[in-house]
C-alpha positions as CSV (number, residue, x, y, z in Angstrom):
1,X,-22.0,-72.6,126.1
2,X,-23.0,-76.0,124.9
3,X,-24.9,-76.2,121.8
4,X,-25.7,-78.8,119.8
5,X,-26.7,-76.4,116.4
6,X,-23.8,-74.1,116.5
7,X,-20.5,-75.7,117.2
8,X,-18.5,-72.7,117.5
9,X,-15.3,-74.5,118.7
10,X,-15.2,-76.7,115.2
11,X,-16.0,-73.2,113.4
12,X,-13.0,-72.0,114.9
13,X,-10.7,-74.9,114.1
14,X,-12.0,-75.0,110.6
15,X,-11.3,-71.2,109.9
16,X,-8.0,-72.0,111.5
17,X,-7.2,-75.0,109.1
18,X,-7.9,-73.2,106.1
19,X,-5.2,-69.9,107.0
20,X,-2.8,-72.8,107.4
21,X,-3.5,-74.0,104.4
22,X,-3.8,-70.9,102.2
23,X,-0.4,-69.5,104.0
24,X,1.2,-73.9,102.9
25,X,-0.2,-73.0,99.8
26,X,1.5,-69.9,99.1
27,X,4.8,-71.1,100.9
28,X,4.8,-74.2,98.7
29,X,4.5,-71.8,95.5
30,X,7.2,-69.5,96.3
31,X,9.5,-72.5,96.8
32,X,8.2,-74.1,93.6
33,X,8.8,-70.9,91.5
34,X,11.7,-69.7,92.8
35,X,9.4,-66.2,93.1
36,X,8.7,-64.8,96.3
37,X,5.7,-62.6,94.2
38,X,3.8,-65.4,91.4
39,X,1.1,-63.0,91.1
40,X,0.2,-59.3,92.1
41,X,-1.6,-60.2,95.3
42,X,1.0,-61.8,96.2
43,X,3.0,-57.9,96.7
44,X,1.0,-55.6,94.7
45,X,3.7,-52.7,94.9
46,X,6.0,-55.3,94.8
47,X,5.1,-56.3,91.6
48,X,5.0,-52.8,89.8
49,X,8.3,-51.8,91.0
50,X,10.0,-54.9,90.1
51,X,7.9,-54.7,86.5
52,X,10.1,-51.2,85.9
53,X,13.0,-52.3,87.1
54,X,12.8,-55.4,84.6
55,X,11.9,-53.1,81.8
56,X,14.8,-50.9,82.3
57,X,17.2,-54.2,83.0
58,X,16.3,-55.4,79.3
59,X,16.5,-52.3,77.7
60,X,20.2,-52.2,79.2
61,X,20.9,-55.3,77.6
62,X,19.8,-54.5,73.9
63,X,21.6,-50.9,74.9
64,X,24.5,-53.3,75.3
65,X,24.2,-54.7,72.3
66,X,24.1,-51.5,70.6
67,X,27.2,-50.5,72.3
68,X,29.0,-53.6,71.0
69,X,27.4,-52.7,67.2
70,X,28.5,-49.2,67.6
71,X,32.1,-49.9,68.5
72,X,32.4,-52.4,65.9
73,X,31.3,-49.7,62.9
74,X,33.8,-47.4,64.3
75,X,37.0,-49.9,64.5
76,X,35.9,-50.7,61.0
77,X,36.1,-47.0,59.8
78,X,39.0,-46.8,61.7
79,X,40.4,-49.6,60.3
80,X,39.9,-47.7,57.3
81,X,41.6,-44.8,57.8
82,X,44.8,-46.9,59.2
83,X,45.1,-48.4,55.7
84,X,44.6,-44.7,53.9
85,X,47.4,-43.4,56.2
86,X,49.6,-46.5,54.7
87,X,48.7,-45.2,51.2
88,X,49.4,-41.9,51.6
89,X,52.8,-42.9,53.5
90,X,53.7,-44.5,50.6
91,X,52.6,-41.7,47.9
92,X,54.5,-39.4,50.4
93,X,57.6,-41.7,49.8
94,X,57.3,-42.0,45.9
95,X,56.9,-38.1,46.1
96,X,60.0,-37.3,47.9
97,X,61.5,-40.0,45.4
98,X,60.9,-38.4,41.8
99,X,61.4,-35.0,43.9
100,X,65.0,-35.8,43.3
101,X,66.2,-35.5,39.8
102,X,68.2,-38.7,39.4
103,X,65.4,-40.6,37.6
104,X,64.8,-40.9,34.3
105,X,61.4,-40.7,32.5
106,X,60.9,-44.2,32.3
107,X,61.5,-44.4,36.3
108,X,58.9,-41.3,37.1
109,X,56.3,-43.4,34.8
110,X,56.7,-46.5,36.5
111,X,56.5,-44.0,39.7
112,X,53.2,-42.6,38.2
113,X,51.9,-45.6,37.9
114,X,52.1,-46.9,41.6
115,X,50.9,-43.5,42.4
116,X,47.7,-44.0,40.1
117,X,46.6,-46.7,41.8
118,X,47.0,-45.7,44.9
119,X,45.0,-42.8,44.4
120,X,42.1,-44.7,43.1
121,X,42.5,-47.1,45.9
122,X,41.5,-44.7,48.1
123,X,38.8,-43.7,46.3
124,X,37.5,-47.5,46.2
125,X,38.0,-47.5,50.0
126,X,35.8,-44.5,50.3
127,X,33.0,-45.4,48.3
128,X,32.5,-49.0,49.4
129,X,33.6,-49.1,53.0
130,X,30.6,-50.9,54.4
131,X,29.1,-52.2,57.8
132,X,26.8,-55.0,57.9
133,X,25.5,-54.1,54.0
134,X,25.5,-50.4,55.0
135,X,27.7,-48.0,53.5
136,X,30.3,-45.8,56.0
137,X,31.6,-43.3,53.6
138,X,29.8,-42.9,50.2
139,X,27.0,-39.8,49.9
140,X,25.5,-41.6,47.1
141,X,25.2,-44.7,48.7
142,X,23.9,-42.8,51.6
143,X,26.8,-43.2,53.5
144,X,26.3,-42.7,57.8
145,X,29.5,-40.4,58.2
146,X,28.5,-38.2,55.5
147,X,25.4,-37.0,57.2
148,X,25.5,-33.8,58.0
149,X,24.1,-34.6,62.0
150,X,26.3,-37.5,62.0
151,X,25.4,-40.6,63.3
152,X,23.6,-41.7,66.5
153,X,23.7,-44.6,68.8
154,X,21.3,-45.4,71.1
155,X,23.8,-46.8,74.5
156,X,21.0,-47.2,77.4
157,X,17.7,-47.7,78.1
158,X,16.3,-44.3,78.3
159,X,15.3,-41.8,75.0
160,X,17.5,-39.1,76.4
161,X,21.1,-42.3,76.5
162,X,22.2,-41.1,72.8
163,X,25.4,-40.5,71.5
164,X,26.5,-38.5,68.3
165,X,29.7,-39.0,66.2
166,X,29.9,-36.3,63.3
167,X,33.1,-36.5,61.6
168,X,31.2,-35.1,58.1
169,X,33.4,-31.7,58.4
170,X,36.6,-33.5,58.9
171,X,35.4,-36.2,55.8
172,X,34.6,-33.2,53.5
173,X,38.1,-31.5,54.5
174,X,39.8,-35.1,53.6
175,X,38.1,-35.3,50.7
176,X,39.1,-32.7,48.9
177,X,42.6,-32.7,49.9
178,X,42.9,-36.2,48.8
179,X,41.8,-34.7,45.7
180,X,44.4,-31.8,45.4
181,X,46.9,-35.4,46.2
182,X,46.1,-37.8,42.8
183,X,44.0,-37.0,40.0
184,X,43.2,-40.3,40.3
185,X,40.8,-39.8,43.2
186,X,37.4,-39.5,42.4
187,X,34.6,-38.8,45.5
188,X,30.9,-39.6,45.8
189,X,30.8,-36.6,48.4
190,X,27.8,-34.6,48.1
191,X,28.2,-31.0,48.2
192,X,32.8,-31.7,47.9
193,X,34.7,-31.0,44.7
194,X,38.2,-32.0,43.9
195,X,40.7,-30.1,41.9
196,X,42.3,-33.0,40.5
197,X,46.1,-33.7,42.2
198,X,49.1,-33.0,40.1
199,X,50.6,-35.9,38.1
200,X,54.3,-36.5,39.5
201,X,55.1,-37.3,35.4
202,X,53.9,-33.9,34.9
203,X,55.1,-32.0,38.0
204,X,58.6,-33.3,37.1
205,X,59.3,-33.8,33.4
206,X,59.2,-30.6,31.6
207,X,60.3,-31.9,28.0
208,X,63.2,-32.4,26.7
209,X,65.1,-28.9,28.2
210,X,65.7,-30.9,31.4
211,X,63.5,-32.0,34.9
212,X,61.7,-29.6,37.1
213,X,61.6,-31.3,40.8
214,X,59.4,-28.2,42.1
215,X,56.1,-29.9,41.8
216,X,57.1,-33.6,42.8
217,X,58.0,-31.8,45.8
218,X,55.3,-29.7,46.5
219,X,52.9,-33.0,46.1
220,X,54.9,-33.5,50.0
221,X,53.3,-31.3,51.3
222,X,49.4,-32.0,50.3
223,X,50.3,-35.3,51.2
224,X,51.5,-34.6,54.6
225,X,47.9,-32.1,54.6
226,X,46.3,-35.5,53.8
227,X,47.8,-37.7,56.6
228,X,47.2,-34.4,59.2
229,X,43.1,-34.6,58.0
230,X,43.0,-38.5,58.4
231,X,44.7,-38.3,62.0
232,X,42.1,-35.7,63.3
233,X,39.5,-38.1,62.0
234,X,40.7,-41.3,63.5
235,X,41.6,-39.3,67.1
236,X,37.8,-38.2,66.9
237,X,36.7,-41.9,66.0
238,X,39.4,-43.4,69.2
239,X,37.9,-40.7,71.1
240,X,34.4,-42.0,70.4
241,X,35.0,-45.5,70.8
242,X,36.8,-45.2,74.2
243,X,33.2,-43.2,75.2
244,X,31.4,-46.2,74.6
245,X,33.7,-48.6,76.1
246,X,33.3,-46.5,79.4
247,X,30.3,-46.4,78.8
248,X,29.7,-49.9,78.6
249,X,31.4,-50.3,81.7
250,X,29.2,-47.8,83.5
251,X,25.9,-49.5,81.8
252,X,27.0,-53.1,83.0
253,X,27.2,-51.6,86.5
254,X,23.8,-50.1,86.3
255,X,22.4,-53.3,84.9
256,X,24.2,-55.3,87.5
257,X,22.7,-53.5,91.1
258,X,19.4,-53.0,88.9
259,X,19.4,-57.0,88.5
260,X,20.3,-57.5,92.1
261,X,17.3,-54.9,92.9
262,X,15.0,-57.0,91.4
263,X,15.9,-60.1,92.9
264,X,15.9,-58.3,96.0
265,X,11.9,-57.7,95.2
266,X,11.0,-61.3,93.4
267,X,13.4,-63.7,95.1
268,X,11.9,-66.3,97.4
269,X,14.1,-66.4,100.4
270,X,14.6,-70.3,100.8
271,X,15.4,-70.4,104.9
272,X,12.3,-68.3,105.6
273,X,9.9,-69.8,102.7
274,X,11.1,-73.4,104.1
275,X,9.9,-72.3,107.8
276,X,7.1,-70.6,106.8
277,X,6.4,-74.3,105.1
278,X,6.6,-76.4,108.2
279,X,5.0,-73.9,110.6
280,X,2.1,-74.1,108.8
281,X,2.3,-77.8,108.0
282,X,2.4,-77.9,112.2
283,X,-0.6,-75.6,112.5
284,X,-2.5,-77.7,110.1
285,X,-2.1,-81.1,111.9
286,X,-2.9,-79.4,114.8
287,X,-5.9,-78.0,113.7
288,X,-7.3,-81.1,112.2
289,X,-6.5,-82.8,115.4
290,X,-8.4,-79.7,117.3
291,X,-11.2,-80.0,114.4
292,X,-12.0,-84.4,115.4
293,X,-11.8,-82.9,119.3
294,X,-14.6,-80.2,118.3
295,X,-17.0,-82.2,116.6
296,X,-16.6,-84.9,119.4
297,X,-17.9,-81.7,122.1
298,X,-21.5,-82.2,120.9
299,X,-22.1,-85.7,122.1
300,X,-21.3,-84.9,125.4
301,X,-24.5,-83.2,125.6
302,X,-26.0,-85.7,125.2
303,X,-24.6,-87.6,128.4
304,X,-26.4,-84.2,130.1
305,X,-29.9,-85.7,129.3
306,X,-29.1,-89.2,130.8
C-alpha cells in the first residue's frame, strides 16, 4: 500500500540499519579487545564460567609459588642435616682415633677439643637454622619442625590442596641422641632432655694407672645412632620435596588446560570476528542505499494526483 504517513518500507530499512550496526559494533569490540565476551551480555554463562575458571587459574599460580617456597625451606633444612652428618662423620672419626691407645694425653686433649666444638656446632646449627627470618629448628624460637602437627603448605588452589611434613618425632629422637654424643650439645627442644655425651678425655684417660679405650669406643656407636636418626630425617624431607616437585608438575598441567579453557570461553576468534565485520559493513551500505530508495517511494504518490 502506498501511504504517504507511514512509510513502512523506510521503517524496515531503518530497523535493518541499526542490527547492522549494533552486530559492527560488537564485531569491532571483540577485535579491539581481543575478548570475544567485553561484558556479561555479551555471553552471560559465558562469563560466569570463565570468571571460575580464572579464579582457580590464579589461585594455581600463588599455589605455585607456594610450592617453590616450600621446596626451598626443605633444601635448606636439608641442607642442614647434610652438614650435621659431616660433623658427626668426623666426631665418628676422632672417636675411633683416641679409641686406640697410642695417644698420649696431650693428643686426646687436642682430640677433645675438635670434638667440643663440633658438638656445639651443631647445637648453633639447630637453634639458628632460619628461613626467610623464621626459625626451622629451635622450640624457643618457635621453630616450624618442632611443632608437634608439623608444618603445612598450601600447593593448589582449593582448601582441601594441603600437604603436611612432621618430622618433630624424628627431631626429638635426634636431639637427644646428639646429646648422649658431646656434652657440648645443648638443645632449645621443648619437652627433649639430654644426658650430656661422654668426654673422649674422660672415657679414655683413667689417671695415671694407664688408658681405658672402652668409652672412646663406645662414643662409635651413639655416633653412628646419630648419623642413623639424621638419615631417617633427611629421607623423610627428600621424600617430601620430590612430592611437591610432582606436584608442581601435576599443578602446571592443571593450570595449563584450565588457561586454554578459558581462552576457549573469552577469545575472539579473529577469522570469524573479521567476517562478521564486513558482513555487516555490507548490510549496512546496503541498507542505507535501501533507506534513500524508501524515502524516495513517497513522492511517487504524488505523480498519482497529476
Amino acid at each position: 500500500m502506498l501511504s504517504i504517513n507511514t512509510n513502512t518500507a523506510s521503517m524496515a530499512a531503518v530497523n535493518a540499519i541499526n542490527k547492522s550496526n549494533a552486530s559492527l559494533a560488537t564485531s569491532m569490540e571483540r577485535l579491539a579487545t581481543g575478548n570475544r565476551i567485553n561484558s556479561s551480555a555479551d555471553d552471560a554463562a559465558g562469563k560466569q564460567i570463565a570468571s571460575r575458571l580464572t579464579a582457580q587459574s590464579s589461585g594455581m599460580d600463588v599455589a605455585l609459588s607456594n610450592i617453590q617456597d616450600a621446596t626451598a625451606m626443605l633444601q635448606t633444612a636439608d641442607s642442614m642435616f647434610d652438614e650435621m652428618t659431616d660433623i658427626l662423620s668426623r666426631m665418628k672419626d676422632l672417636s675411633t682415633q683416641a679409641a686406640n691407645g697410642t695417644y698420649s694425653g696431650d693428643d686426646l686433649q687436642a682430640m677433645q677439643d675438635e670434638y667440643d666444638e663440633l658438638g656445639q656446632q651443631m647445637s648453633d646449627m639447630l637453634q639458628n637454622t632460619t628461613y626467610g627470618g623464621t626459625n626451622l629448628f629451635n622450640a624457643s624460637a618457635g621453630g616450624l619442625f618442632t611443632a608437634s602437627a608439623g608444618v603445612t603448605f598450601q600447593v593448589g588452589a582449593e582448601s582441601t590442596d594441603t600437604m603436611t611434613v612432621n618430622i618433630s618425632t624424628q627431631l626429638s629422637g635426634l636431639v637427644k641422641a646428639l646429646g648422649d654424643v658431646s656434652a657440648t650439645f645443648t638443645s632449645d627442644q621443648s619437652g627433649t632432655t639430654t644426658s650430656g655425651g661422654t668426654e673422649l678425655t674422660d672415657a679414655v684417660k683413667a689417671g695415671a694407672s694407664g688408658v681405658n679405650v672402652s668409652g672412646a669406643n663406645a662414643q662409635i656407636d651413639k655416633i653412628q645412632t646419630a648419623m642413623d636418626d639424621v638419615s631417617k630425617i633427611q629421607s623423610k624431607l627428600g621424600a617430601s620435596i620430590n612430592r611437591l616437585n610432582d606436584t608442581a608438575n601435576n599443578l602446571t598441567s592443571m593450570k595449563d588446560n584450565t588457561d586454554v579453557a578459558i581462552g576457549n570461553i573469552m577469545d575472539t576468534d579473529y577469522a570469524t570476528e573479521a567476517s562478521n565485520m564486513t558482513q555487516q559493513q555490507v548490510l549496512m551500505q546496503t541498507g542505507i542505499t535501501m533507506l534513500k530508495q524508501s524515502n524516495s517511494m513517497s513522492s511517487m504518490v504524488s505523480s498519482l494526483l497529476q
